[in-house]
C-alpha positions as CSV (number, residue, x, y, z in Angstrom):
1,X,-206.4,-151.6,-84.1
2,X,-203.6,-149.7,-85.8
3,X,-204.6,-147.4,-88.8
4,X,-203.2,-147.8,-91.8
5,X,-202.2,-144.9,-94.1
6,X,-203.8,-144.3,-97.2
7,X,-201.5,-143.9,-100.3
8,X,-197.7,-143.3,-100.5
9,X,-195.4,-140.4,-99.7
10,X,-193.9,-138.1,-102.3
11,X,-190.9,-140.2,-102.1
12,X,-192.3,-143.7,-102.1
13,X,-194.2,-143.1,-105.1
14,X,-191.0,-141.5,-107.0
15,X,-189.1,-144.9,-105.9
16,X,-191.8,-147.2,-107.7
17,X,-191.5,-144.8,-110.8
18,X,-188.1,-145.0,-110.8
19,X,-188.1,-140.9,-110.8
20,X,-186.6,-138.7,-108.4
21,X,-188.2,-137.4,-105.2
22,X,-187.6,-133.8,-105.7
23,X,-188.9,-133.9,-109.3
24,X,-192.3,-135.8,-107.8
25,X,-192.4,-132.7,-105.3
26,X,-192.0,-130.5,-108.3
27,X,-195.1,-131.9,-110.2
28,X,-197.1,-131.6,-106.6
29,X,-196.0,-128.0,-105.9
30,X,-196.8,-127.0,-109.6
31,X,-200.5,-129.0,-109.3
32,X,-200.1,-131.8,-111.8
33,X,-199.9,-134.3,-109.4
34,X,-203.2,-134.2,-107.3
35,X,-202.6,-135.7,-103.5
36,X,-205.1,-137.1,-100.4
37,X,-206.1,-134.6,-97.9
38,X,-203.4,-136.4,-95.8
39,X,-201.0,-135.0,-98.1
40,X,-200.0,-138.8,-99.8
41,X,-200.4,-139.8,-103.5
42,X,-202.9,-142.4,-104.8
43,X,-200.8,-144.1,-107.6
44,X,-203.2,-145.4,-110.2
45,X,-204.7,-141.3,-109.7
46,X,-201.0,-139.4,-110.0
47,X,-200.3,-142.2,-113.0
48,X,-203.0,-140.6,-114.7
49,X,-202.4,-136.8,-113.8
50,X,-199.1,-137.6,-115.3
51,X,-199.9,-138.9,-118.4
52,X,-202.5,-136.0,-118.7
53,X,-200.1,-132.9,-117.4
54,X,-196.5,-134.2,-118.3
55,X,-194.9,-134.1,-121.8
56,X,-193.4,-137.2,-122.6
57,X,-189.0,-136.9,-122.6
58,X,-187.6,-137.0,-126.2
59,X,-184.8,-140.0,-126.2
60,X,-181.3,-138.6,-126.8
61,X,-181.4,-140.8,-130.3
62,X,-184.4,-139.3,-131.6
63,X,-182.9,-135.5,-130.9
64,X,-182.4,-135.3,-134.6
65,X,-184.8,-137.7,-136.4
66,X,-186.6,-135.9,-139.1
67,X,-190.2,-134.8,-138.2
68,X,-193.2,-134.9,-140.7
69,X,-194.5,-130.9,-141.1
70,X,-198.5,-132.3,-141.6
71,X,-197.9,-133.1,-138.3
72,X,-197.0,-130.4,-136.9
73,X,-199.5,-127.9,-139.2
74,X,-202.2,-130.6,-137.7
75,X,-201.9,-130.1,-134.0
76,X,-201.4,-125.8,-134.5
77,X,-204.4,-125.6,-136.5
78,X,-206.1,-128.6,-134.1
């Protein structure tokens, strides 16, 4: 019987994010992305590390919308 691997390459997982290899490499060389001792990425697990270890990109439209200072005070003071 032919083993199957477990998990997706660097690369396979960036193509069903729709984000770039190299950037996906980034995030494992830097440790936010955790992978199997094979060296692949569980998905649903790297989705999570993601959400956890990545700040989210700001949209080009919302560059210069106005931001509430209570906010701000709020997560300095935390």
């Amino acid at each position: 019987m032919k083993k199957t691997k477990q998990g997706l390459s660097a690369h396979g997982y960036a193509k069903s994010r729709s984000l770039s290899g190299s950037y996906v490499c980034r995030l494992i060389r830097d440790g936010r992305i955790p992978t199997l001792p094979n060296g692949r990425i569980a998905p649903e697990v790297a989705d999570e590390a993601r959400a956890r270890n990545v700040a989210p990109r700001v949209k080009p439209g919302d560059w210069n919308r106005p931001v509430d200072l209570k906010d701000v005070e709020l997560r300095l003071l935390g």
